[in-house]
C-alpha positions in Angstrom: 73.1 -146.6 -174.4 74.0 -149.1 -177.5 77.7 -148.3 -177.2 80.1 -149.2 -174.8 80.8 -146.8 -171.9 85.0 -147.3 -172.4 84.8 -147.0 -176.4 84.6 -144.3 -178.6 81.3 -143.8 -180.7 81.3 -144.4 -183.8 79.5 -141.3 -185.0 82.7 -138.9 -183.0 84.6 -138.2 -185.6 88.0 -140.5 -183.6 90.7 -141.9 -186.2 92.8 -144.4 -184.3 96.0 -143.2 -183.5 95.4 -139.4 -183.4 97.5 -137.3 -180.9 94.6 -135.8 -178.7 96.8 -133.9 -176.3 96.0 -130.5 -175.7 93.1 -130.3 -177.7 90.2 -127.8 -176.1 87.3 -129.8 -174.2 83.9 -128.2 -174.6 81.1 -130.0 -172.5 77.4 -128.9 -173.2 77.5 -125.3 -171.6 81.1 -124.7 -172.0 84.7 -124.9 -172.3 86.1 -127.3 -169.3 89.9 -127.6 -169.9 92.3 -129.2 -172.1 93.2 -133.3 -172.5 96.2 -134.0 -170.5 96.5 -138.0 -171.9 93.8 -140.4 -173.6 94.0 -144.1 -174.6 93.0 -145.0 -177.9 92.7 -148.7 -176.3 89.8 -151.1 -177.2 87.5 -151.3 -174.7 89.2 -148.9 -172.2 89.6 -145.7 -174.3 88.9 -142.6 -172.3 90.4 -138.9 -171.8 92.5 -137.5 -168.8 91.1 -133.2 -169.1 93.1 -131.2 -166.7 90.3 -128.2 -165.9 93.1 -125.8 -165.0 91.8 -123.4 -163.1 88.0 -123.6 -163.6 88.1 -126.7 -160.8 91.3 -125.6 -158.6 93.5 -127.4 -161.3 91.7 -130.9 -161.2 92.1 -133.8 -163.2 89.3 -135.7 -164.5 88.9 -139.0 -166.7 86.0 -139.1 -169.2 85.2 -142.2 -170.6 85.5 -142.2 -174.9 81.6 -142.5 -175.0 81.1 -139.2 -173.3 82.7 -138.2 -176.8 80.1 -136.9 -179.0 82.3 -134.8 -181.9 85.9 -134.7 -182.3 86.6 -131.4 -184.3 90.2 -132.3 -186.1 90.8 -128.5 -187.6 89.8 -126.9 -184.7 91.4 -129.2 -182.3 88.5 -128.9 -180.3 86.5 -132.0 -178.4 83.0 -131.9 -177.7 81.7 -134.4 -174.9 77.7 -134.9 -173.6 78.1 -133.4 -170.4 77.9 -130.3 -168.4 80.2 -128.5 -166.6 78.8 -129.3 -163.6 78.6 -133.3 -163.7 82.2 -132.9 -165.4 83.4 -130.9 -162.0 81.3 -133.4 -159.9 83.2 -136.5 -161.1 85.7 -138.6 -159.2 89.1 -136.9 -160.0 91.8 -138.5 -161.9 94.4 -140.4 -160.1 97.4 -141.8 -162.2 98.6 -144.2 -159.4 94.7 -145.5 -158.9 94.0 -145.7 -162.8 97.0 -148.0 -163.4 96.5 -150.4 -160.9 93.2 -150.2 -158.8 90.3 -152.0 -160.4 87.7 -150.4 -157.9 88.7 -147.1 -159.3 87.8 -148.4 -162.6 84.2 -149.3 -161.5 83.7 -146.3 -159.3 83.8 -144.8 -162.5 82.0 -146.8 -164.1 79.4 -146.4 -161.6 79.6 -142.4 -162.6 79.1 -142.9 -165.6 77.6 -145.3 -167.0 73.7 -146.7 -166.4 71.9 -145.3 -163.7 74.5 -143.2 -163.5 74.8 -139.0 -163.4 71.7 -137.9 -164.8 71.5 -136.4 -168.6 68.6 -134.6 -170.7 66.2 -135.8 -168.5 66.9 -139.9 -168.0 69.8 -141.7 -166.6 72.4 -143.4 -168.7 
């Protein structure tokens, strides 16, 4: 991967400063919840999805590069995932996002190289 795993591509479709919130989050094999919060920061730009009940109401943070299309009119987000390593993912803690650095690089770890896999090679 070319791109960094905290920044949005630059193919998505993201304009700076766009209110995300409560736009639809589709992963590769279907809907997955709605975005809670996001960061449009550089470097550490990312999306909080709340999965409602498909997951037992479970938070998750995806980083921006899991971003693959941002659709504007339809306030949908598409990200390069399945449901699966979506549901799979270290859940969202506010208090550990803000100030624990090994949350960070747990996820990180998740997803970035050798990583979850994807279409058949590791990230």
């Amino acid at each position: 991967m070319t791109e960094h795993l905290w920044s949005f591509k630059s193919t998505a479709g993201h304009l700076a400063g766009a209110d995300l919130t409560g736009y639809k989050v589709e992963a590769t094999d279907g809907g997955i919840g709605k975005v809670d919060k996001h960061s449009d920061e550089v470097d550490d730009a990312y999306l909080v999805v709340d999965t409602g009940v498909w997951v037992l109401g479970k938070e998750v943070l995806l980083p921006a590069s899991t971003v693959v299309k941002i659709d504007l009119e339809d306030r949908k987000i598409f990200v390069d995932r399945t449901k699966e390593q979506i549901k799979n993912a270290p859940e969202f803690h506010r208090d550990k996002h803000l100030g624990d650095p090994g949350y960070h690089d747990e996820l990180s770890t998740y997803y970035g190289p050798g990583g979850i896999p994807f279409g058949g090679r590791l990230f």
